[in-house]
VOTOR-97928 format. One record per residue (C-alpha): x, y, z. Coordinates in Angstrom, 3 decimals, m for minus. Layout:
        px        py        pz
         X         Y         Z
...
***
This chain:
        px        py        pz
    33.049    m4.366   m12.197
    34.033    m5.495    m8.575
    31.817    m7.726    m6.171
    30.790    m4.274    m4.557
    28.227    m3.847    m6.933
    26.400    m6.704    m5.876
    26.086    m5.564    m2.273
    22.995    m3.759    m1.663
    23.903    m0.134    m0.619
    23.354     1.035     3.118
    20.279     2.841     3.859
    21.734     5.900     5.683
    20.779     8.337     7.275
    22.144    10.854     5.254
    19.045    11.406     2.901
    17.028    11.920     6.134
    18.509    14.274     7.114
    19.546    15.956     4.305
    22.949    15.474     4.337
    25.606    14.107     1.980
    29.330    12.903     2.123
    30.064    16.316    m0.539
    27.718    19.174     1.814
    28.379    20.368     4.863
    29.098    19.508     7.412
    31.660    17.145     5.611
    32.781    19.617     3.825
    34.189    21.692     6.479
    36.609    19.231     7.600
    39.179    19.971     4.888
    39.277    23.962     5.871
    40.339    22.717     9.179
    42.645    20.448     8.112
    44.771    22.471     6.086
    44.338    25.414     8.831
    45.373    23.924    11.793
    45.395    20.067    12.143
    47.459    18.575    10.162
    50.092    21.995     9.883
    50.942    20.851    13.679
    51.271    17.579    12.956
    53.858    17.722    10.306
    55.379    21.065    11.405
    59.287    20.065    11.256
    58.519    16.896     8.892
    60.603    16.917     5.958
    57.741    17.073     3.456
    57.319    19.522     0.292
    53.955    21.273     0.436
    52.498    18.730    m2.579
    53.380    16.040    m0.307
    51.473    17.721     2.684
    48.541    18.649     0.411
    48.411    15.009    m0.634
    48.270    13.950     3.180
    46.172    16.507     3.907
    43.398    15.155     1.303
    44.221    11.618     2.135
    43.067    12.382     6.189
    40.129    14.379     5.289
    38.624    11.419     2.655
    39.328     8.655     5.757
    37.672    11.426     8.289
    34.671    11.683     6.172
    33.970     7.932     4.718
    34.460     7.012     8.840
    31.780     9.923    10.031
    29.638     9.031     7.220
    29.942     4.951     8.338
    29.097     5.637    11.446
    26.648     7.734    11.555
    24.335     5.422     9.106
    25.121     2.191    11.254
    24.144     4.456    14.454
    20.530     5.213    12.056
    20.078     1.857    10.849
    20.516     0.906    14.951
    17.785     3.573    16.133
    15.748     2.411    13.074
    16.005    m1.599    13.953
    15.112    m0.817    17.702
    11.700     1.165    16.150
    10.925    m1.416    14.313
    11.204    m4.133    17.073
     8.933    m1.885    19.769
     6.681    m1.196    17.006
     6.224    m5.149    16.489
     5.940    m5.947    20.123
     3.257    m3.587    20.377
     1.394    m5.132    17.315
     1.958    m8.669    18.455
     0.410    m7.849    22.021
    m2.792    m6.502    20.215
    m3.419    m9.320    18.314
    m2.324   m11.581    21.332
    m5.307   m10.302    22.808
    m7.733   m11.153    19.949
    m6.266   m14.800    20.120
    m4.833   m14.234    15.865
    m1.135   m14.104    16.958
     0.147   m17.369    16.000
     0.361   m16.744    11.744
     2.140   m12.681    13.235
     4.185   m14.596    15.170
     5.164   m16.758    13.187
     6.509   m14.494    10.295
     7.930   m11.933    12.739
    10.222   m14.828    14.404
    11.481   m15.593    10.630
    12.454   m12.392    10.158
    13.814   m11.717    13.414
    15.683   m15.275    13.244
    17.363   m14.434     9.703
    17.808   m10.547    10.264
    17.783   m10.009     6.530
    14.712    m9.342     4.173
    14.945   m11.560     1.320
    15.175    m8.677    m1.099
    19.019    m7.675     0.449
    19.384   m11.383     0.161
    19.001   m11.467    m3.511
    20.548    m8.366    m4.178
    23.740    m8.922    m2.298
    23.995   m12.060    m4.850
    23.493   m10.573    m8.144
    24.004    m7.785   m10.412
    20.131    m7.151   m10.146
    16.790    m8.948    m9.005
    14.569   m10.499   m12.263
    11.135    m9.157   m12.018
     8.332   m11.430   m14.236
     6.682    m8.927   m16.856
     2.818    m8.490   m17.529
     0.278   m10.624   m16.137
    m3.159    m9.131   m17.251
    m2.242    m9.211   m21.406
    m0.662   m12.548   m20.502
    m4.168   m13.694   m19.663
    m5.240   m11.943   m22.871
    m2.990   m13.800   m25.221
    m4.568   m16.930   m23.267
    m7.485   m16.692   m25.145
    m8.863   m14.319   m21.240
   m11.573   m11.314   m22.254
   m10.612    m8.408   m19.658
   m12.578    m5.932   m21.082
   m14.322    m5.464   m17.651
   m13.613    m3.049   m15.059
   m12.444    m5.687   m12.591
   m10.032    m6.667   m15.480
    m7.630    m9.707   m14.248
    m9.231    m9.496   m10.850
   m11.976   m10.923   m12.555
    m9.579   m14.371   m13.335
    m8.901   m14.798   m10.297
   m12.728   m15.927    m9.277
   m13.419   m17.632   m12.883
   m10.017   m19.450   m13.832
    m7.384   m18.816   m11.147
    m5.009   m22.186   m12.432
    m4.361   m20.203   m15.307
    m3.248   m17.680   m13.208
    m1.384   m19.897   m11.624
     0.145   m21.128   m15.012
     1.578   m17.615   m16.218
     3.296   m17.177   m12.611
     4.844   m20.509   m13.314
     6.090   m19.239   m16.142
     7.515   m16.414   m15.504
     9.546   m18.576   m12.538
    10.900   m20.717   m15.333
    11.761   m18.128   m17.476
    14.033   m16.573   m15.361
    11.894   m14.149   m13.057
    12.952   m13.889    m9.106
    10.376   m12.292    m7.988
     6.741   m12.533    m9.163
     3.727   m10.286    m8.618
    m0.039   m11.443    m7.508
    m3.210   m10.940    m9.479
    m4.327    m8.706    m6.626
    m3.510    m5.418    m8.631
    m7.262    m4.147    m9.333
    m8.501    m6.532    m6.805
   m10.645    m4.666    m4.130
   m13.306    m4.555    m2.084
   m15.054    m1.434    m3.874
   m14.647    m3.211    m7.470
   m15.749    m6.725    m6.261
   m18.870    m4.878    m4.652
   m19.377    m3.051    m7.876
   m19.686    m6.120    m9.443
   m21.973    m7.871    m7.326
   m19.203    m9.900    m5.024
   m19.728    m9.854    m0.858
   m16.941    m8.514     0.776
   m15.945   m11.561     2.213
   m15.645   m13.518    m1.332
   m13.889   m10.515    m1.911
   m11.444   m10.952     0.647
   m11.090   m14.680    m0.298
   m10.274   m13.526    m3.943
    m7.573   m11.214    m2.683
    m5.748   m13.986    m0.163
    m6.203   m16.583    m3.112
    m4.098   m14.100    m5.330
    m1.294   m14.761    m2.586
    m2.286   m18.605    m2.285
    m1.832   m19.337    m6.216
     1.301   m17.259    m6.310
     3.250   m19.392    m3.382
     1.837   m22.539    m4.957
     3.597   m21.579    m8.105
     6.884   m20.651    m6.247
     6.861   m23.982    m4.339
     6.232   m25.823    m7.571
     8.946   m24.652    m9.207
    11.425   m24.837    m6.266
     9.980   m28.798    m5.849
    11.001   m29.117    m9.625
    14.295   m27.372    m9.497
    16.111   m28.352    m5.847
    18.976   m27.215    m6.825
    17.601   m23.591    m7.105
    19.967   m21.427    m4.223
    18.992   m17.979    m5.196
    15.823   m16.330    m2.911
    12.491   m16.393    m4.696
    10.073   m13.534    m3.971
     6.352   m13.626    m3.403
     5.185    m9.519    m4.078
     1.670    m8.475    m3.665
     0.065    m6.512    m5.832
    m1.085    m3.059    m4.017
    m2.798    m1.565    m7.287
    m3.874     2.084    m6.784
    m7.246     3.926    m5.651
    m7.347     5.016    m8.981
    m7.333     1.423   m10.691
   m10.855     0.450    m9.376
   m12.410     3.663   m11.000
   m11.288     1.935   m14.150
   m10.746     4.788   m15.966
    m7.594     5.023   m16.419
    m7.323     7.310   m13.984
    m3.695     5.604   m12.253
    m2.225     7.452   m15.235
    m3.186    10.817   m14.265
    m4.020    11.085   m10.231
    m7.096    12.669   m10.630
    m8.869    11.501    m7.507
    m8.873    12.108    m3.585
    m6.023    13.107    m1.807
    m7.771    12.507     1.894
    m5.517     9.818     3.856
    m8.273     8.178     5.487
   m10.124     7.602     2.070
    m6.921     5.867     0.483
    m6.043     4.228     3.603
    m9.867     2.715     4.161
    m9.455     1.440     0.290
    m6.144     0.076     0.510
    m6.178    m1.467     4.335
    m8.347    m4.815     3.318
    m6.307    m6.033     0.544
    m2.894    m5.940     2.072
    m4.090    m7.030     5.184
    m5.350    m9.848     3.019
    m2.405   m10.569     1.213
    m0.206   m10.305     4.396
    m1.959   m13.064     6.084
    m0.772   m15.406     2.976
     2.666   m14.364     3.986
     3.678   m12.489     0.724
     7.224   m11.312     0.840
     6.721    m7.824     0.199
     3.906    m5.442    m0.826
     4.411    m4.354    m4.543
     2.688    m0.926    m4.416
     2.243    m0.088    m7.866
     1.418     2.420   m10.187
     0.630     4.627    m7.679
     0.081     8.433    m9.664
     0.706    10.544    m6.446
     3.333    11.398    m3.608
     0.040    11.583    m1.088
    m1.285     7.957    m2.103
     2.067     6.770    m1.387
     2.648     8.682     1.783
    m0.890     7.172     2.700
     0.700     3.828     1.795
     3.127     4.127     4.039
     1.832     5.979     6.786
    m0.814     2.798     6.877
     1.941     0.544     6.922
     3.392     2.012     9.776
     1.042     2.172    11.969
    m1.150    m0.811    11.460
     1.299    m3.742     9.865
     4.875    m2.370    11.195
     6.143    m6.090    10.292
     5.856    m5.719     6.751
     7.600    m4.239     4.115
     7.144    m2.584     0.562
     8.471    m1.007    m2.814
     6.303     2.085    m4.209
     6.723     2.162    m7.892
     5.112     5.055    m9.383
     3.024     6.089   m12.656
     5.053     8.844   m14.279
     4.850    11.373   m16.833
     8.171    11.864   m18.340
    11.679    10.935   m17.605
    11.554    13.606   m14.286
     8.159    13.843   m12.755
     5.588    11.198   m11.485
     1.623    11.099   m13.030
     0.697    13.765   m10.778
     3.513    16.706   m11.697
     5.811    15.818    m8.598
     9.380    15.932    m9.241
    10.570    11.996    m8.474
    13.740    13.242    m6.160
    11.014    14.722    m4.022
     9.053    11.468    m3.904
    12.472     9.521    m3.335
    13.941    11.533    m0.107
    10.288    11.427     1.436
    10.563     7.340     1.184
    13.794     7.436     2.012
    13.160     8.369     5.715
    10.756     5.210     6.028
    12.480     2.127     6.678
     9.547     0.083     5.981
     9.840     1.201     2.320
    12.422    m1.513     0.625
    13.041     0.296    m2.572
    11.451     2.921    m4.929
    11.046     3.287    m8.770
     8.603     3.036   m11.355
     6.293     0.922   m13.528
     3.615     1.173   m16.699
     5.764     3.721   m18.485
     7.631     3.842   m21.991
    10.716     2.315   m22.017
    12.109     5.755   m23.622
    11.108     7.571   m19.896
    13.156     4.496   m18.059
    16.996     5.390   m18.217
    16.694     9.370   m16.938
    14.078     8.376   m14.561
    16.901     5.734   m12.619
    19.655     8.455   m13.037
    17.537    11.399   m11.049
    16.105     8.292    m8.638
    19.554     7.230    m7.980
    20.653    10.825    m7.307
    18.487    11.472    m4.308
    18.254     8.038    m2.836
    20.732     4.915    m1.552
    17.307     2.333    m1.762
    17.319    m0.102    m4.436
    15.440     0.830    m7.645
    12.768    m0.726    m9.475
    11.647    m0.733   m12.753
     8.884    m2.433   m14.915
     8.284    m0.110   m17.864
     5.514    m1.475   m20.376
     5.548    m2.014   m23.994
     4.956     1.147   m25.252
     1.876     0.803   m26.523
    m0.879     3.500   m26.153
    m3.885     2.242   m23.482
    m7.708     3.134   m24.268
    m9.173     2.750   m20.571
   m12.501     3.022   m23.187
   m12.372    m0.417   m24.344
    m9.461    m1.473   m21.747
    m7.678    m2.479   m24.934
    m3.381    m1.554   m26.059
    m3.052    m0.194   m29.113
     0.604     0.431   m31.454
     2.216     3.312   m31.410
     5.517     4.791   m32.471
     7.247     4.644   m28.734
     5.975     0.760   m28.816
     8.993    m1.408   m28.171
    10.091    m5.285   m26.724
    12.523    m6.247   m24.540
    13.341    m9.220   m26.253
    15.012    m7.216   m29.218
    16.710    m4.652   m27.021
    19.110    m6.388   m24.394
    20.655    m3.159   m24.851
    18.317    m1.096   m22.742
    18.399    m3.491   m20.199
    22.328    m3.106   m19.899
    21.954     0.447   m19.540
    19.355     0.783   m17.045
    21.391    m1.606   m14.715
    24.185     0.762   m15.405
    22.315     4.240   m14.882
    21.345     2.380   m11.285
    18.133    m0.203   m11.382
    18.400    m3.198    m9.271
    15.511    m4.550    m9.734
    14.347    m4.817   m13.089
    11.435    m6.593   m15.211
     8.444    m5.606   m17.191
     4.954    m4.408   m16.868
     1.730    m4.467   m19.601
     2.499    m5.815   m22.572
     5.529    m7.888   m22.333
     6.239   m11.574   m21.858
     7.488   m14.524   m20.223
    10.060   m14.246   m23.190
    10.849   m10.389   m22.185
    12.086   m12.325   m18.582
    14.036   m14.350   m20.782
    16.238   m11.651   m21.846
    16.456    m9.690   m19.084
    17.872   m12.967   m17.664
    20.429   m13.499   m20.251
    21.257    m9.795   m19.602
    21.990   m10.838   m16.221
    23.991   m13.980   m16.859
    26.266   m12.180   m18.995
    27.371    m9.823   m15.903
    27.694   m12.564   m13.889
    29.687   m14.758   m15.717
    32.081   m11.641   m16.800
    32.483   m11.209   m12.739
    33.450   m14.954   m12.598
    36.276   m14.479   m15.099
    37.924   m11.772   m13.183
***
């Protein structure tokens, strides 16, 4: 395995527009080679015809890596300038309203560096280490979620442990980490008695605890070089209903709806300068197109992965095949990288081969134990799919090899789950440094 698999592949513009290096109009370049081209060029040359074949098929693979080069540096141009007029635009709003500075601030960063820290990490490692479940973390804590704001509910009653289990995930190997902000929203906190602007402290705090626990461990570990990710949680419209219903995608489709739920919390989580927006368990294409579409048009400087609910190894929760979802992202350069989460580990390995099929972005997975969830009694129960990533380092090997770059765990699993998937990691690297 050469050093190229650790640099993050090119988002192109091929998938846009529906074109790849083996379809036309690549493909048409070897009929004219052989036809006309090349024929004149070696007419008189004291070749046999395997020799001119082989030069023939030798010009038409340099003719079609350099077209395909250049026209995804020429998107990734257009798509940089976009970005940058979008920005301006959004900084001169807020300029107005006097709220610039923190905008400003974050924008300059990323402008200064020209990299998001995700490419950083994954141009320096096999894959990225994702931390594993956070709300039956809590549980084994001694934490009662049986409530419909469920973890959310932690955050207002005992956020340091909250705190704790993201500082343990960082030492147990985890890159990036996830906030508590996954069924935190202003509908649930209202349900359950909580002003919307407690509400909107609960969400920020998420962010807060989660940088605290990142700084802490980089204070106790200076000699740590690899990029540590905040990601906000970006639960789904479904979540709130609390009935299980982010499993299924049983619920409005109207953009305005999911964009009215989901605009407070990442607004909220933005302005505590997460990262990246971990938009999770999402059970629909049209909640993530909302996603998106939002994130266009009202915070152009930030950036997100959609990882979806699915329902076997080739469609998401709500029947839609996963290429479909993929090439739609794709096109949206705001969108970092695509996969799923809070699916059997058996669904995980056929899932990354169709993802990586239709799409050059990173993929992420977080599949959960296994177990079967009552959304009842909001309690896991065994089952015979049920499995642990600490006993099978195996799976881990061959998701990284079907295509995930990103990989970690999701309800269920452990600080000890990280642990493995680390050692997983280790092992390629350290085979990479003895060649």
């Amino acid at each position: 395995m050469g050093t190229g698999h650790f640099i993050p592949r090119m988002r192109s513009c091929l998938p846009w527009h529906g074109l790849r290096p083996n379809t036309a109009p690549f493909t048409l370049l070897r009929p004219i080679l052989h036809r006309s081209v090349l024929p004149l060029l070696l007419h008189g040359q004291m070749l046999s015809q395997v020799q001119k074949y082989l030069m023939i098929d030798i010009v038409y693979a340099l003719l079609r890596k350099g077209i395909f080069l250049f026209i995804s540096a020429l998107y990734t141009t257009v798509s940089c300038w976009q970005r940058l007029r979008h920005t301006r635009t959004f900084i001169y709003q807020h300029a107005a309203c006097g709220d610039a500075a923190p905008l400003l601030r974050r924008t300059t960063e990323r402008l200064t560096t020209m990299t998001h820290p995700l490419d950083d990490l994954l141009a320096r490692v096999p894959f990225a280490i994702l931390d594993g479940a956070l709300a039956s973390e809590l549980e084994n804590r001694g934490c009662d979620l049986n409530d419909a704001l469920w973890s959310a509910r932690v955050l207002a009653e005992q956020p340091a442990l909250i705190a704790q289990v993201h500082r343990d995930y960082f030492d147990a190997g985890a890159d990036i980490d996830i906030s508590a902000s996954y069924q935190a929203s202003l509908a649930g906190y209202a349900q359950a008695g909580i002003n919307a602007e407690r509400a909107r402290q609960l969400m920020a705090e998420s962010a807060t605890l989660l940088n605290q626990a990142r700084q802490d461990y980089l204070d106790a570990h200076p000699d740590h070089t690899l990029p540590m990710l905040v990601a906000g949680s970006v639960g789904p419209y479904g979540a709130w209903l609390a009935d299980g219903s982010e499993y299924v995608g049983n619920y409005t489709h109207d953009e305005r709806t999911l964009k009215d739920f989901h605009r407070p919390r990442i607004a909220a989580l933005l302005e505590e300068g997460v990262d990246i927006l971990a938009c999770e368990t999402i059970p629909m294409l049209a909640e993530a197109q909302a996603l998106t579409h939002l994130l266009e048009e009202e915070f152009p400087e930030a950036t997100a992965w959609i990882a979806f609910s699915v329902q076997d190894d080739a469609h998401i929760a709500d029947g839609t095949p996963i290429e479909e979802c993929a090439i739609w992202l794709s096109q949206h350069p705001q969108i970092k990288a695509i996969g799923l989460n809070c699916t059997g580990m058996q669904h995980v390995e056929g899932m990354v081969k169709r993802l990586a099929s239709a799409t050059t972005l990173p993929i992420v997975i977080y599949p959960n134990a296994g177990e079967h969830y009552d959304p009842t009694d909001k309690r896991w129960y065994p089952c015979e799919t049920a499995q642990s990533l600490g006993s099978h380092a195996s799976l881990v090997q061959r998701w990284y090899a079907a295509g995930a770059r990103i990989i970690g765990g999701c309800c269920r699993t452990t600080p000890n789950d990280t642990r493995t998937v680390a050692k997983v990691r280790q092992v390629l690297l350290d085979a990479e440094t003895q060649r």
